[in-house]
ROKEMAR-606252 format. One record per residue (C-alpha): residue in three letters; y negated, x negated, z negated; chain. Coordinates in nm, 2 decimals, decimal comma. Each point is the difference from the previous one (the first is absolute). Last residue first. Layout:
# residues N
+---------+--------+--------+--------+--------+
: residuo :      v :      u :      w : cadena :
+---------+--------+--------+--------+--------+
:     ALA :      Y :      X :      Z :      A :
...
+---------+--------+--------+--------+--------+
***
This chain:
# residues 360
+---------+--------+--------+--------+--------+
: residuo :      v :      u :      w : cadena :
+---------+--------+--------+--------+--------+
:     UNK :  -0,61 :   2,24 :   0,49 :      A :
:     UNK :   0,24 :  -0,24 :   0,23 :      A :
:     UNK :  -0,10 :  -0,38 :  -0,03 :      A :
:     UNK :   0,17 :  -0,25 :   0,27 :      A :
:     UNK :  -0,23 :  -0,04 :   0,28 :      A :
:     UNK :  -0,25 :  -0,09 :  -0,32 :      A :
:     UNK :   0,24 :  -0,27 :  -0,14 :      A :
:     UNK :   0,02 :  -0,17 :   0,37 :      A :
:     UNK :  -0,38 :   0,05 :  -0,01 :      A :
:     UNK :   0,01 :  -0,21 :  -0,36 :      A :
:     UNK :   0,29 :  -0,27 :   0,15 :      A :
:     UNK :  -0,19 :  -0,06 :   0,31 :      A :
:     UNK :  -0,32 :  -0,05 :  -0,22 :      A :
:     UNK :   0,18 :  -0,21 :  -0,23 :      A :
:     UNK :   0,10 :  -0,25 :   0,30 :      A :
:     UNK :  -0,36 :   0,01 :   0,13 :      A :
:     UNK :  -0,11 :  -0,16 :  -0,30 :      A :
:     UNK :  -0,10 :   0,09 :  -0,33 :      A :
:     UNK :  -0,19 :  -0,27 :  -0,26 :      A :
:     UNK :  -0,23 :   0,13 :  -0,07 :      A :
:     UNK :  -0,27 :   0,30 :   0,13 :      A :
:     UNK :   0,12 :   0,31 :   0,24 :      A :
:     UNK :  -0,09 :   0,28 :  -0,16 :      A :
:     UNK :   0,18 :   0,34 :   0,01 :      A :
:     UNK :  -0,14 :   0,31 :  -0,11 :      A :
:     UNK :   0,11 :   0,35 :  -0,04 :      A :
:     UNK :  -0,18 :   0,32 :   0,10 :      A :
:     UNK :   0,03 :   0,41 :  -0,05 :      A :
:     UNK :   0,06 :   0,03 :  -0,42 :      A :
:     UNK :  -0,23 :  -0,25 :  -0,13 :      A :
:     UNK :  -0,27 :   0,01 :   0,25 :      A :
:     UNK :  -0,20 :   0,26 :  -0,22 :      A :
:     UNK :  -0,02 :  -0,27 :  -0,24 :      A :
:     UNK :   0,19 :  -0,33 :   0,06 :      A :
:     UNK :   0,24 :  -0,04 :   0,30 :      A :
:     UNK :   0,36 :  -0,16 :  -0,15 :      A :
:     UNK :   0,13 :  -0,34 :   0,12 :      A :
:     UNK :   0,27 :  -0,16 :   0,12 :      A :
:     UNK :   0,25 :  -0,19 :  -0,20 :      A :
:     UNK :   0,27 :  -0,19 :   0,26 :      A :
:     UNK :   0,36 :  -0,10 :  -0,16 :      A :
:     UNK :   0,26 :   0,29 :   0,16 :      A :
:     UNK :  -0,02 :   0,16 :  -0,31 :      A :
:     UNK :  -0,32 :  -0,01 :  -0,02 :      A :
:     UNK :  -0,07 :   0,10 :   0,37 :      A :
:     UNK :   0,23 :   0,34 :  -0,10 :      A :
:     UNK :  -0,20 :   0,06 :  -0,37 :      A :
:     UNK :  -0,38 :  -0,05 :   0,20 :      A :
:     UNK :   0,18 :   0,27 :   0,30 :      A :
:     UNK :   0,07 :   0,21 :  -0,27 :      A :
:     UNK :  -0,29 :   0,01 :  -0,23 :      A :
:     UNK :  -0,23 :   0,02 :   0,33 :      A :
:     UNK :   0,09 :   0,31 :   0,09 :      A :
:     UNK :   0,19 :   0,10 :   0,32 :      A :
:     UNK :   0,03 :   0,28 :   0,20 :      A :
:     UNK :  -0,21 :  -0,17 :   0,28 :      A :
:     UNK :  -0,03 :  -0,37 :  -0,02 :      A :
:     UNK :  -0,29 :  -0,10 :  -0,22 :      A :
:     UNK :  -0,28 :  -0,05 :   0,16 :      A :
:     UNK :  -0,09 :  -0,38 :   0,02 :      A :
:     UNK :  -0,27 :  -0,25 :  -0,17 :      A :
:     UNK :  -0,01 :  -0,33 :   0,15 :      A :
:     UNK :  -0,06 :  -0,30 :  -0,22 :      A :
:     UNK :  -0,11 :  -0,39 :   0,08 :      A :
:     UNK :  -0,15 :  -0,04 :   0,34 :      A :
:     UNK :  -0,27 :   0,21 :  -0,03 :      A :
:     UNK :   0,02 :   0,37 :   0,14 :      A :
:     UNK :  -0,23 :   0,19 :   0,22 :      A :
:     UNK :   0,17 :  -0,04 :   0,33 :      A :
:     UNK :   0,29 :   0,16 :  -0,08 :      A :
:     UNK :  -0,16 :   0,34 :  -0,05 :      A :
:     UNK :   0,02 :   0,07 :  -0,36 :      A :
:     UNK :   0,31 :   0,20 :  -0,16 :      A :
:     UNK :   0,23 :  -0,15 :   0,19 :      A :
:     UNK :   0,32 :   0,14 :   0,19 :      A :
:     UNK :   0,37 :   0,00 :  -0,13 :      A :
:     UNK :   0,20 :   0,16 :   0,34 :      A :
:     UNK :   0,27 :  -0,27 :   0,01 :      A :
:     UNK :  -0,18 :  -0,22 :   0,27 :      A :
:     UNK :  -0,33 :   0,01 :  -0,22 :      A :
:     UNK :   0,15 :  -0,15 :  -0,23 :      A :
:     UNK :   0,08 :  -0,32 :   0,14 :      A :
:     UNK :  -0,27 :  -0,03 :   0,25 :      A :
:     UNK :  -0,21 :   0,01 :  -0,39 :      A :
:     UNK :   0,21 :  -0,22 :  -0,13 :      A :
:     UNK :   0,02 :  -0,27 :   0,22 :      A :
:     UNK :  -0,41 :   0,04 :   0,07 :      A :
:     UNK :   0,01 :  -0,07 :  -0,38 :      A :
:     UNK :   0,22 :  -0,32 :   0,00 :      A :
:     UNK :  -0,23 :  -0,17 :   0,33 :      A :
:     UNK :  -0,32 :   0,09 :  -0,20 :      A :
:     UNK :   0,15 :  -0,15 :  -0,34 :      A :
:     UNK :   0,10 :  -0,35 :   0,21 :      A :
:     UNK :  -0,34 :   0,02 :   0,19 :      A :
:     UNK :  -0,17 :   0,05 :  -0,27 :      A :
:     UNK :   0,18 :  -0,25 :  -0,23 :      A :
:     UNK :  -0,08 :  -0,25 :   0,28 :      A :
:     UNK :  -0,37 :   0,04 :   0,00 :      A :
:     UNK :  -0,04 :  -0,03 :  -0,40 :      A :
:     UNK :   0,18 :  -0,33 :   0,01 :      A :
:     UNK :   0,25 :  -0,19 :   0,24 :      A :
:     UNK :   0,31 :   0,04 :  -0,19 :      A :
:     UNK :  -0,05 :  -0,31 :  -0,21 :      A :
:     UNK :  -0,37 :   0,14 :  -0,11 :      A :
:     UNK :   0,18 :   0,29 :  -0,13 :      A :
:     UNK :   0,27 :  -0,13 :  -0,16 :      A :
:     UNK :  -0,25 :  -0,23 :  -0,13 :      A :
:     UNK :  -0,15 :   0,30 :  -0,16 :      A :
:     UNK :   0,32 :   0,15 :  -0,15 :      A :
:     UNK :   0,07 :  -0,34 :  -0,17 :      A :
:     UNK :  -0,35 :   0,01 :  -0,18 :      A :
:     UNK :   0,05 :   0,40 :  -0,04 :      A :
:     UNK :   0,35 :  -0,06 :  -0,19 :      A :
:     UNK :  -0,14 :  -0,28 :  -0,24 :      A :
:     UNK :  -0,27 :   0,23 :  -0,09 :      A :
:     UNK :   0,20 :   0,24 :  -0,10 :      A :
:     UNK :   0,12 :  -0,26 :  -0,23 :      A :
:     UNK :  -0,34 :  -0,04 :  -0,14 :      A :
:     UNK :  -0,07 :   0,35 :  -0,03 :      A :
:     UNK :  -0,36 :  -0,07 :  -0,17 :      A :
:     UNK :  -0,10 :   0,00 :  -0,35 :      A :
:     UNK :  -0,38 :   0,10 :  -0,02 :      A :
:     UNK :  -0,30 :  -0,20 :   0,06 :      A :
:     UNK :   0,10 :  -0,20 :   0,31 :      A :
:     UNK :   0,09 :  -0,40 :   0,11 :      A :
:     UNK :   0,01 :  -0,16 :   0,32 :      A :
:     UNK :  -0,37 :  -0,21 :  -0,06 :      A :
:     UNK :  -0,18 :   0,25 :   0,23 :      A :
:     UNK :   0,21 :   0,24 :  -0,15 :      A :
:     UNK :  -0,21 :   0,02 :  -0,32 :      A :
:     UNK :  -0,33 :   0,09 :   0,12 :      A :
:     UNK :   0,18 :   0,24 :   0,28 :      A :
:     UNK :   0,17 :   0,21 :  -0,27 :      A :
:     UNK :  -0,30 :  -0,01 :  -0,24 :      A :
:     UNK :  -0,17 :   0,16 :   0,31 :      A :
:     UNK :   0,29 :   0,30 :   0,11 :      A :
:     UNK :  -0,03 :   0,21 :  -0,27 :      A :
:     UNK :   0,28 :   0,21 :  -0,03 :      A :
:     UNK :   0,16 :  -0,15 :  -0,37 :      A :
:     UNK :  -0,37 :   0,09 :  -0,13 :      A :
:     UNK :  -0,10 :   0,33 :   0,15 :      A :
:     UNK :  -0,31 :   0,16 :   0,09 :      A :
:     UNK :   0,01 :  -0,28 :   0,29 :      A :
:     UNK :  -0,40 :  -0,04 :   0,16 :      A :
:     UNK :  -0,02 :  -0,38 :  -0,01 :      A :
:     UNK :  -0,32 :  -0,15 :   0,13 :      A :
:     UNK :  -0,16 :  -0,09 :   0,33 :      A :
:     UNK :  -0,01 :  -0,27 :   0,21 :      A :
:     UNK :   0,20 :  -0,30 :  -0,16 :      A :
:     UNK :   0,34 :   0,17 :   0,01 :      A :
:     UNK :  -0,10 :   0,23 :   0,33 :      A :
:     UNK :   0,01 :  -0,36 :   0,18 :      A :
:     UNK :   0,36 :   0,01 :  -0,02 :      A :
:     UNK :   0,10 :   0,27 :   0,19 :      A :
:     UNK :   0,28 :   0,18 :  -0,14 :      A :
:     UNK :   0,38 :   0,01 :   0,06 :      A :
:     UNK :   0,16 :   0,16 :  -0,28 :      A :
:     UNK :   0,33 :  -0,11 :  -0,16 :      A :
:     UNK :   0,31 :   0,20 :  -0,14 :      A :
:     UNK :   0,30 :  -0,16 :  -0,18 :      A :
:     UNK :   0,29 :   0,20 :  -0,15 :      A :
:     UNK :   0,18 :   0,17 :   0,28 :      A :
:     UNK :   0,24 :  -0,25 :   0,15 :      A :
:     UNK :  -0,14 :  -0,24 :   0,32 :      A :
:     UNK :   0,08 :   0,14 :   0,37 :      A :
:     UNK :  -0,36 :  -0,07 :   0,15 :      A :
:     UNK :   0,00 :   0,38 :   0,17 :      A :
:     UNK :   0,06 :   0,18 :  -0,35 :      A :
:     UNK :   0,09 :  -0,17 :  -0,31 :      A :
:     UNK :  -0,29 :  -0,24 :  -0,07 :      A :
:     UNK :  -0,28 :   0,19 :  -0,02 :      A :
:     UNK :  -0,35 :   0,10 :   0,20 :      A :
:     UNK :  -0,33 :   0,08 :  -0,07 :      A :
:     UNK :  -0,27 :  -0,06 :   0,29 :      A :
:     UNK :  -0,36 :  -0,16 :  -0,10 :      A :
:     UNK :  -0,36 :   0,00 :   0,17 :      A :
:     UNK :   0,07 :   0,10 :   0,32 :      A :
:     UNK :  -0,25 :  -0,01 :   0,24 :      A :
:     UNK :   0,26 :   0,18 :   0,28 :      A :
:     UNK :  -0,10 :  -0,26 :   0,25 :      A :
:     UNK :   0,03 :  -0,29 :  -0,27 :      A :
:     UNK :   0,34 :   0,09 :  -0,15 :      A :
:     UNK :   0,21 :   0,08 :   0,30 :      A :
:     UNK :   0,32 :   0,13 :  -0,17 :      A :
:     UNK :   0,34 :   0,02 :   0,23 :      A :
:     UNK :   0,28 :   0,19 :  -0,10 :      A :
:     UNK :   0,28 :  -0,21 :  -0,22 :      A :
:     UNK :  -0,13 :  -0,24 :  -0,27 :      A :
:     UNK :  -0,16 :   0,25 :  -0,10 :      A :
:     UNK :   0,06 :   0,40 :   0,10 :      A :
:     UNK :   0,17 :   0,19 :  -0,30 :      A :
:     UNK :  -0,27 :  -0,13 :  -0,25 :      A :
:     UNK :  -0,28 :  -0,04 :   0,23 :      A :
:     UNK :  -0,26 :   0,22 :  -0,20 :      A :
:     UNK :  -0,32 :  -0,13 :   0,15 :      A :
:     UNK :  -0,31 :   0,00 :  -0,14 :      A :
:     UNK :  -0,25 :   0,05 :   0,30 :      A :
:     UNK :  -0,41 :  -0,17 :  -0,08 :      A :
:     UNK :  -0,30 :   0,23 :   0,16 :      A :
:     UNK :  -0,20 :  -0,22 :   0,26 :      A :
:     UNK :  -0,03 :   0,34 :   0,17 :      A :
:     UNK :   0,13 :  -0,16 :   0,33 :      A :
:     UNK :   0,28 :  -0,22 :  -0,16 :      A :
:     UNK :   0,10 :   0,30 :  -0,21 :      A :
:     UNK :   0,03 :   0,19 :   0,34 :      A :
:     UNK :   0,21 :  -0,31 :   0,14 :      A :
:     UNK :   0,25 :   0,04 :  -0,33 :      A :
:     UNK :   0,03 :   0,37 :   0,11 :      A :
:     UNK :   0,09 :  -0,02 :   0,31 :      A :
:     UNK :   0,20 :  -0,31 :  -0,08 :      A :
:     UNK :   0,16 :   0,17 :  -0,25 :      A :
:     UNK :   0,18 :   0,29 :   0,16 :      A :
:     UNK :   0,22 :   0,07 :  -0,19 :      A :
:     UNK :   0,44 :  -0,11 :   0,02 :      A :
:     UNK :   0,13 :   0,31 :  -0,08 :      A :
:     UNK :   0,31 :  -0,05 :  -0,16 :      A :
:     UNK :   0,03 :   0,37 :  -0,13 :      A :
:     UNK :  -0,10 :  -0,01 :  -0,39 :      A :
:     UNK :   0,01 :  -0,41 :   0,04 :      A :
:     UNK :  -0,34 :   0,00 :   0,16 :      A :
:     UNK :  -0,06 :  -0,36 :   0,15 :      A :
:     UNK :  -0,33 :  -0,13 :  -0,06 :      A :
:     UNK :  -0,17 :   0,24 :  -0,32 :      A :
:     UNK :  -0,36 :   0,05 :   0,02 :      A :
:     UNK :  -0,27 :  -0,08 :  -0,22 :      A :
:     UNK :  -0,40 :   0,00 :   0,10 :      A :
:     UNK :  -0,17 :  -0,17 :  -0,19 :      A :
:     UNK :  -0,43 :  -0,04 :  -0,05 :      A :
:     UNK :  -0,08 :   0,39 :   0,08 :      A :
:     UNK :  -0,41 :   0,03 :  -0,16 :      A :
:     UNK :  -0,09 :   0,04 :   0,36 :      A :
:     UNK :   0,13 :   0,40 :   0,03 :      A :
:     UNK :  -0,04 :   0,18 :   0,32 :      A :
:     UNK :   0,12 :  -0,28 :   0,23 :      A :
:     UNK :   0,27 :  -0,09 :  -0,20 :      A :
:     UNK :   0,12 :   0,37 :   0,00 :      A :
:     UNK :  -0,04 :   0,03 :   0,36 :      A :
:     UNK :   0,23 :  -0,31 :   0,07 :      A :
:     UNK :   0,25 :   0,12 :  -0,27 :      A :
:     UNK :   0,00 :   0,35 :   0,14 :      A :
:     UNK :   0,08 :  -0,18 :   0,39 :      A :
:     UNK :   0,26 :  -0,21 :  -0,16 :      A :
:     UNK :   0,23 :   0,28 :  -0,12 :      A :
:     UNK :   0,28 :  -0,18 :  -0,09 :      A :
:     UNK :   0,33 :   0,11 :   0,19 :      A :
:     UNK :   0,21 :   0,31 :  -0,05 :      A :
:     UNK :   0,32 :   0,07 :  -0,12 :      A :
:     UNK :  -0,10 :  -0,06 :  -0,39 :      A :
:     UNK :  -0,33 :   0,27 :   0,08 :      A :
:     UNK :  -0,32 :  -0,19 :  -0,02 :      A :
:     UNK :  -0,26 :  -0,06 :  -0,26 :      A :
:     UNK :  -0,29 :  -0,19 :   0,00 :      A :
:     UNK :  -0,11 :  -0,07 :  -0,35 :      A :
:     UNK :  -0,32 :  -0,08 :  -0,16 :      A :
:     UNK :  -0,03 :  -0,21 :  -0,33 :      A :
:     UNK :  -0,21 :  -0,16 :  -0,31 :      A :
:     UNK :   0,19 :  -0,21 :  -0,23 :      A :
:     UNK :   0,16 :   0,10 :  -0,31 :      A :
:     UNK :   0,29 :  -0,18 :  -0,05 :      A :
:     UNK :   0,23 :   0,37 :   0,04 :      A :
:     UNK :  -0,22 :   0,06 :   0,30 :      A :
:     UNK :   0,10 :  -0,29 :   0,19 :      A :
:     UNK :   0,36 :   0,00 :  -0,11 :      A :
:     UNK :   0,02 :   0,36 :   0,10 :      A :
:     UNK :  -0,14 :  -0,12 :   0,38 :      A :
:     UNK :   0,24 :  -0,25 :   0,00 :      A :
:     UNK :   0,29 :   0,27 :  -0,06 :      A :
:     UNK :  -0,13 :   0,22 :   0,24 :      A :
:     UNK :   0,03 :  -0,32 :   0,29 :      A :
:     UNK :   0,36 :  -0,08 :  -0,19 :      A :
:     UNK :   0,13 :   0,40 :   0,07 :      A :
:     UNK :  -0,10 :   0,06 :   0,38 :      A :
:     UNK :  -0,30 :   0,05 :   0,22 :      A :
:     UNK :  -0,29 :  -0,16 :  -0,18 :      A :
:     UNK :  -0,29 :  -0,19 :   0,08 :      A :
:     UNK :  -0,22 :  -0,12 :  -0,38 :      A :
:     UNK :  -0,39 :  -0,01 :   0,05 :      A :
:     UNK :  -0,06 :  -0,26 :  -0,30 :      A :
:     UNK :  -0,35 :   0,01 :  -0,17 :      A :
:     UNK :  -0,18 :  -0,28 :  -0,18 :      A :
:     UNK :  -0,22 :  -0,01 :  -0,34 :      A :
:     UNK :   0,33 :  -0,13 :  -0,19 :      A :
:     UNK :   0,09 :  -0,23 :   0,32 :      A :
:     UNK :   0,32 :   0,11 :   0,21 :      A :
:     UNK :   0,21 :  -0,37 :  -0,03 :      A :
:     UNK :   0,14 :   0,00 :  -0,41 :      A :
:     UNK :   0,13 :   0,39 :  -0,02 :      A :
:     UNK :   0,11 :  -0,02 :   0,37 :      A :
:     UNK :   0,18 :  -0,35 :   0,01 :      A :
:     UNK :   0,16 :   0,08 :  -0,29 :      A :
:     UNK :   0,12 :   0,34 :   0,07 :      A :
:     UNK :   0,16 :  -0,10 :   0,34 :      A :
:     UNK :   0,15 :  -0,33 :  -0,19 :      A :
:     UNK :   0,16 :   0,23 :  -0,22 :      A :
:     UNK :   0,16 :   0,21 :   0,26 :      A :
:     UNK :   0,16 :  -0,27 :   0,15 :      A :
:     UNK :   0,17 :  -0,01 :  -0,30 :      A :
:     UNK :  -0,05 :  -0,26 :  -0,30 :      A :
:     UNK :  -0,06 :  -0,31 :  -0,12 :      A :
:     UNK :  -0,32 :  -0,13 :   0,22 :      A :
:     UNK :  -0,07 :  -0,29 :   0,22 :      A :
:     UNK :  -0,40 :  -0,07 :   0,17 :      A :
:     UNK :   0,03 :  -0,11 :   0,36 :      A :
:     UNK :  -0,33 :  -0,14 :   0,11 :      A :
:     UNK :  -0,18 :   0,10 :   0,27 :      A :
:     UNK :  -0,23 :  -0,23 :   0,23 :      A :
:     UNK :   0,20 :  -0,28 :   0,15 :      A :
:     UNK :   0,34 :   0,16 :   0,00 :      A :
:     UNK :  -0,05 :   0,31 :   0,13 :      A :
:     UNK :  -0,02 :  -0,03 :   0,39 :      A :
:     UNK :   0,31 :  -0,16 :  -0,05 :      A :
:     UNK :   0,19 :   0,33 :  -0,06 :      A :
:     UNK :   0,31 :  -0,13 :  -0,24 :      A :
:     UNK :  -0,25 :  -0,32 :  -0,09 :      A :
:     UNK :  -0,12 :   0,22 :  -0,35 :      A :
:     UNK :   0,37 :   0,06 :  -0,13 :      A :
:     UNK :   0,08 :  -0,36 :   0,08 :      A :
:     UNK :  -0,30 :  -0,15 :  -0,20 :      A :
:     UNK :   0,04 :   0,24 :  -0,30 :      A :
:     UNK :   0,39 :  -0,06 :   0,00 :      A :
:     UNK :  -0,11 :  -0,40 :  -0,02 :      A :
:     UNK :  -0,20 :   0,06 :  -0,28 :      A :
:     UNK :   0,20 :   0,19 :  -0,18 :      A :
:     UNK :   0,31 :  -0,23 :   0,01 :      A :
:     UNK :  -0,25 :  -0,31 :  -0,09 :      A :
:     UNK :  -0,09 :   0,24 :  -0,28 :      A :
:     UNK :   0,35 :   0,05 :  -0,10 :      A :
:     UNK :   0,06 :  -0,39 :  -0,03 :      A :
:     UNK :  -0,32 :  -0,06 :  -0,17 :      A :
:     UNK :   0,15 :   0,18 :  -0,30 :      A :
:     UNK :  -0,18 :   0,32 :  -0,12 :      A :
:     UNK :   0,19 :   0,26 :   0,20 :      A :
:     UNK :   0,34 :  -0,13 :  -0,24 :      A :
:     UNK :   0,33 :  -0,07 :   0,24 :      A :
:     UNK :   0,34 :   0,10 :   0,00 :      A :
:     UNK :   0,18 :  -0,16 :   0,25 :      A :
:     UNK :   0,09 :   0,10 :   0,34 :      A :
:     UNK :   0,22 :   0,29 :   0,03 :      A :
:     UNK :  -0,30 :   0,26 :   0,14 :      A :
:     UNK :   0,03 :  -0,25 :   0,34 :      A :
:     UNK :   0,36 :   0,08 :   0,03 :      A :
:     UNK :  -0,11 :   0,38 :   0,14 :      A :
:     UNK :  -0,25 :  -0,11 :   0,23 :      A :
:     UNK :   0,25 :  -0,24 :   0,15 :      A :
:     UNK :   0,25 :   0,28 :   0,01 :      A :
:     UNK :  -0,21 :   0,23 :   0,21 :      A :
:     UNK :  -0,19 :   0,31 :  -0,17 :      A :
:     UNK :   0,05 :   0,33 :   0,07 :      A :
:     UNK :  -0,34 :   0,16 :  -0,07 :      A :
:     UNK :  -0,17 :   0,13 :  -0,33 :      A :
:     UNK :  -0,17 :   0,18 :   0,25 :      A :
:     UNK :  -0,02 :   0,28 :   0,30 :      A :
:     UNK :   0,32 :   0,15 :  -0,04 :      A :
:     UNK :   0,30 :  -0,12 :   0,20 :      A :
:     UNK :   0,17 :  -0,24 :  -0,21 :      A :
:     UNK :   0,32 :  -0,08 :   0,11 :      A :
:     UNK :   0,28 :  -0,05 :  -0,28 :      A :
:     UNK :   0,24 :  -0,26 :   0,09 :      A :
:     UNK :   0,27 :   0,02 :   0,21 :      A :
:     UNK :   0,35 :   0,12 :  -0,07 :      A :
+---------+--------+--------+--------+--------+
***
């Protein structure tokens, strides 16, 4: 019997490499050792898109991706600022919660989960309102996999001179990020999505002048992202770190960089997705999106007629693939099935073989 495939859209299968790396020795976050580790990671995390590595600077967090999203929110949208937060799916509404819930001032642009952002309402709306300093938007939506439109909108920004925070949790290391043509001023990502590290260890890119430019607007202590960046210039951080979490990132990282880098993984996760999407669609399982307005990473599918999801999640588990449920209103007409670690086009055979095979 195989092992376990991973389907849903992080913590990832992980290769063996990755998974030795967490056996190296214990190790206290206040020896030179670990911040020579940190350090390094920091480097590597910030030369994934090159574009990035002169001017932003990689700060590392304990915690989900989700943590780092907060973070860079509470500590980047200034206390007499206002965020304009896009949403069209669960993690854009959850940004804008995490917005109001530390206080800051905020619009929202709404659109339906199967739907794109509305750029034309956030245009108008930064055109009627010039107190606007953010606007937040979430890369690649992991409620359906779309894959937004962010260089529409990052090239508005550019035009209003109105900074983008990016939530690129599902999406770096994978998708493309252009940081200078979508004035970005920092993207949250983690370690167990697209970059195949273990859940654990967060990070935020973020512009580095922004340090010395203005100060920090975090409503939270363990959140804010400036004592974080004081201290990791020298490899070390105010809190406890995952250190051997960290371990399995640094390994993941040069997997990356040995397998050609950000570009390669695309193309590998492009070429497993079109695999499964031809797959599917030859035994009658369509998309929920149109094809062309997915990323590379997760496709959301309706579920085959007569069927619900508990047992076609209970068949693929016994047959060593976990899929993954639709959230909200989604839950009971969609599943999802993303394409990040390490799978190959072996497993996919095996998973459409597995579909052929299930009988509601």
């Amino acid at each position: 019997m195989n092992q376990t495939i991973l389907l849903n859209p992080g913590p990832v299968t992980i290769t063996e490499r990755v998974r030795h790396a967490m056996q190296r020795e214990d190790l206290c976050h206040r020896e030179p050792e670990f911040a020579e580790l940190a350090l390094d990671i920091k480097a590597r995390l910030a030369k994934v898109y090159p574009e990035a590595a002169k001017d932003y600077e990689a700060i590392l967090l304990t915690g989900s991706g989700t943590c780092a999203v907060e973070a860079m929110l509470s500590t980047l949208v200034p206390k007499d600022g206002k965020a304009l937060v896009v949403t069209n799916g669960v993690y854009g509404e959850r940004m804008a919660k995490m917005v109001k819930i530390h206080g800051k001032k905020i619009e929202v642009v709404t659109s339906l989960w199967h739907e794109p952002m509305n750029l034309i309402e956030v245009e108008n709306r930064l055109i009627e309102d010039s107190s606007i300093t953010h606007v937040i938007a979430v890369h690649h939506e992991t409620t359906t996999g779309r894959l937004n439109d962010v260089a529409k909108l990052g090239k508005i920004c550019k035009h209003k001179n109105v900074a983008l925070l990016l939530d690129c949790v599902s999406s770096f290391g994978a998708e493309a990020i252009e940081f200078d043509a979508w004035n970005l001023e920092g993207c949250a990502a983690t370690a167990n999505k697209c970059l195949h590290g273990v859940p654990g260890i967060s990070f935020v890119l973020v512009k580095c002048s922004l340090f010395d430019s203005r100060p920090s607007a975090a409503t939270s202590v363990y959140l804010d992202l400036y004592p974080y960046y004081k201290e990791q210039q020298q490899g070390y951080s105010p809190f406890t770190p995952a250190v051997h979490v960290s371990y399995a990132l640094h390994e993941a990282l040069i997997e990356l960089e040995e397998m050609g880098g950000q570009k390669a993984r695309y193309r590998h996760y492009h070429t497993l997705a079109q695999k499964i999407r031809q797959g599917f669609k030859q035994i009658g399982i369509e998309t929920f999106l149109d094809e062309q307005d997915y990323s590379v990473v997760l496709t959301s599918f309706h579920l085959p007629t007569n069927a619900t999801y508990e047992e076609l999640h209970q068949f693929l588990k016994k047959n060593g693939f976990v899929i993954y449920a639709g959230q909200g209103g989604l839950k009971s007409s969609i599943f999802r099935i993303a394409n990040m670690g390490d799978i190959q086009l072996d497993d996919v055979e095996r998973l459409l073989d597995c579909f052929q095979r299930f009988d509601a």
